[in-house]
BAMI-350621 format. One line per field, with one value per residue: residue number from 0; residue in three letters; z, x, y of N, C-alpha, C in turn. Coordinates in Angstrom, 3 decimals. Last residue first. Example, Ala and Ser with C-alpha at 12.3 -4.5 7.8 and 13.67 -1.06 7.14 Angstrom:
% residues 2
resi: [1 0]
resn: [ser ala]
n_c3: [7.080 7.800]
n_c1: [12.850 13.190]
n_c2: [-2.250 -5.690]
ca_c3: [7.140 7.800]
ca_c1: [13.670 12.300]
ca_c2: [-1.060 -4.500]
c_c3: [7.870 7.800]
c_c1: [12.900 13.200]
c_c2: [0.030 -3.300]
***
This chain:
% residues 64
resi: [63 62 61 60 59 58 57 56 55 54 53 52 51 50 49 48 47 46 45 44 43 42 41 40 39 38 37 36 35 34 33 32 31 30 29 28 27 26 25 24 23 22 21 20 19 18 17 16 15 14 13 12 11 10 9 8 7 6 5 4 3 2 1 0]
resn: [unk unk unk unk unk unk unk unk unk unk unk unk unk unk unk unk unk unk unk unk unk unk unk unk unk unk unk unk unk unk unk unk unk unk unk unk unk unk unk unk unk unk unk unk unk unk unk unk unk unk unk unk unk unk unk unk unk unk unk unk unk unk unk unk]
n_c3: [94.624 92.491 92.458 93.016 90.867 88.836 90.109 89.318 87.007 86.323 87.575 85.606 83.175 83.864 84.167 82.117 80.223 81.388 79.962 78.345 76.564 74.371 75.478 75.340 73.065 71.741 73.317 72.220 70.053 69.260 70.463 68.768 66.327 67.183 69.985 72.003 74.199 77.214 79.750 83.074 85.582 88.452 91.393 93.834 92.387 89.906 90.926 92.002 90.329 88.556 90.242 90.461 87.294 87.330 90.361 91.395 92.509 94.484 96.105 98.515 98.353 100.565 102.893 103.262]
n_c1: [-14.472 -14.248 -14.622 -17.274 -18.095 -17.452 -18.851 -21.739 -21.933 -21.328 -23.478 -25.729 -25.263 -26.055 -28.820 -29.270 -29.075 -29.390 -27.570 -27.411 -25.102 -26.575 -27.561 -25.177 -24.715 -26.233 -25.971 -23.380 -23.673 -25.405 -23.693 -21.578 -23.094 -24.092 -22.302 -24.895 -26.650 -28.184 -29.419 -31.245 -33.776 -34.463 -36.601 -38.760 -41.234 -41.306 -42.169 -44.677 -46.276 -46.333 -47.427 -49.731 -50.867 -51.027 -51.741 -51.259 -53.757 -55.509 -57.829 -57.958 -59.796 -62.481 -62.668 -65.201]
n_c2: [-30.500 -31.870 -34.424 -34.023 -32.695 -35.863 -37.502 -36.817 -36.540 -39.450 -40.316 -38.795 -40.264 -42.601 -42.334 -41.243 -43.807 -46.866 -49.706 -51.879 -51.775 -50.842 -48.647 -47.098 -46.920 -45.462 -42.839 -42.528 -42.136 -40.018 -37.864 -37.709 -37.152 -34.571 -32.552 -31.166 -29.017 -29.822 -29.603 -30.591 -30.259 -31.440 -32.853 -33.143 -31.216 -32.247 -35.526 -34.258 -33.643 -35.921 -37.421 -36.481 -36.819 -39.193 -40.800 -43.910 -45.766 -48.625 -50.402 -52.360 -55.660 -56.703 -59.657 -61.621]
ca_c3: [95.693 92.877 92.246 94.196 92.229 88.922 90.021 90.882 87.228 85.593 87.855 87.082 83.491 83.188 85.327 83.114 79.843 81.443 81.132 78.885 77.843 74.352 74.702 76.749 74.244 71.090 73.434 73.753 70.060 69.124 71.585 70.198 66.431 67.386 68.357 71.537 72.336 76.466 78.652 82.334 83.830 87.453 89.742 93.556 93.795 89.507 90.313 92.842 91.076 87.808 89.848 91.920 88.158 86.501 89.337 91.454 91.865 94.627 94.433 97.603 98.476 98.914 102.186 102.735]
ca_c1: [-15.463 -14.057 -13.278 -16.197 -18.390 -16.912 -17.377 -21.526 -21.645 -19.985 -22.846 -25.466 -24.665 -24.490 -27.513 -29.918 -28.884 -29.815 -27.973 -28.552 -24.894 -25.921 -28.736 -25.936 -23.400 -26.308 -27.186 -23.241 -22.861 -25.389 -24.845 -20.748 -22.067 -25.098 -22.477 -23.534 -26.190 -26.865 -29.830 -30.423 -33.723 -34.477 -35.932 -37.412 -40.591 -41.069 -40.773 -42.948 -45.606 -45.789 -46.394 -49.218 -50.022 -50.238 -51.824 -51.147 -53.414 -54.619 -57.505 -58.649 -59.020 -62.391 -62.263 -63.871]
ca_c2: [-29.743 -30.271 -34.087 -35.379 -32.648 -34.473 -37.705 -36.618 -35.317 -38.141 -40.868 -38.556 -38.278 -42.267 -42.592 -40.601 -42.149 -46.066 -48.932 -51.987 -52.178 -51.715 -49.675 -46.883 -47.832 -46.845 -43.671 -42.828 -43.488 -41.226 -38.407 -37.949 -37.899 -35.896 -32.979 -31.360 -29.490 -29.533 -29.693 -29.955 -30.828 -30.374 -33.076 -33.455 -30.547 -30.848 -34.685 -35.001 -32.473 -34.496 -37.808 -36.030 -35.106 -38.804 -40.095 -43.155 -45.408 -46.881 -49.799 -50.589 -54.621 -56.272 -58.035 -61.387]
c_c3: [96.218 93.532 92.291 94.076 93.298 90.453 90.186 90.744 89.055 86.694 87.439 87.760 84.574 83.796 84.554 83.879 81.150 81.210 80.792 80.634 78.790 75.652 74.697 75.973 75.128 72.395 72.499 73.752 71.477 69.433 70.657 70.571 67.747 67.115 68.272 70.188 72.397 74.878 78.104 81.014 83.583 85.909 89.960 92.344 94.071 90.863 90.167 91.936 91.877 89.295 89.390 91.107 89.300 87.037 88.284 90.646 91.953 93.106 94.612 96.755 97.623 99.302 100.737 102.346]
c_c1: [-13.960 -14.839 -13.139 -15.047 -17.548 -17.407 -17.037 -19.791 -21.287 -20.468 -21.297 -24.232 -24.777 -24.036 -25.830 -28.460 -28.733 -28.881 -28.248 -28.509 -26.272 -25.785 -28.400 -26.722 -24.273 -25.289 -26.917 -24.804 -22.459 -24.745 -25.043 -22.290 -21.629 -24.044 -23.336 -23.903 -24.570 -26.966 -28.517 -30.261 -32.146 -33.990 -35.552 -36.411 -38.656 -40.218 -40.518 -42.162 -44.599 -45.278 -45.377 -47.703 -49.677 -49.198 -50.832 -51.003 -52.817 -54.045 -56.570 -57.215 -59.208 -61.090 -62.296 -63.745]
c_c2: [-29.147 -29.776 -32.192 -34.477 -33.078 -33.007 -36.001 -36.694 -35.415 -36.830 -39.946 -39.043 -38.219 -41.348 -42.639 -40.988 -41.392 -44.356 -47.487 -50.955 -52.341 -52.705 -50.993 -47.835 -48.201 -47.838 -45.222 -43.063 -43.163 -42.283 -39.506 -39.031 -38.794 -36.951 -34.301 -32.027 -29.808 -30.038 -29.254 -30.379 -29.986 -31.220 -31.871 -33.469 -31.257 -30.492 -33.625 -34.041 -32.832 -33.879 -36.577 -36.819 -35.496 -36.780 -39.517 -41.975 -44.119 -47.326 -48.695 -51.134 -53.694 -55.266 -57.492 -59.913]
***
């Protein structure tokens, strides 16, 4: 009988994906506003990340 391999995938070839497909953007706004769009986003059980992607691709759409 076979012994299956073992993969794992590392913590850095993970790091260097993302560094080669990601960037990071970063904004201060008032904690007022970001609390009660992370308590909506917890609420609704959807993700921070895809919110702002989802606003920033609209906006793109709407000015290209």
């Amino acid at each position: 009988m076979q012994e299956k391999r073992k993969t794992t995938t590392s913590s850095e070839v993970k790091r260097r994906y993302n560094k080669k497909v990601y960037t990071c953007i970063s904004a201060q706004l008032p904690k007022e506003l970001v609390s009660e769009f992370k308590e909506i986003c917890k609420e609704k059980n959807i993700s921070q990340a895809s919110v702002l992607k989802s606003a920033i691709e609209k906006f793109i759409e709407e000015n290209r």
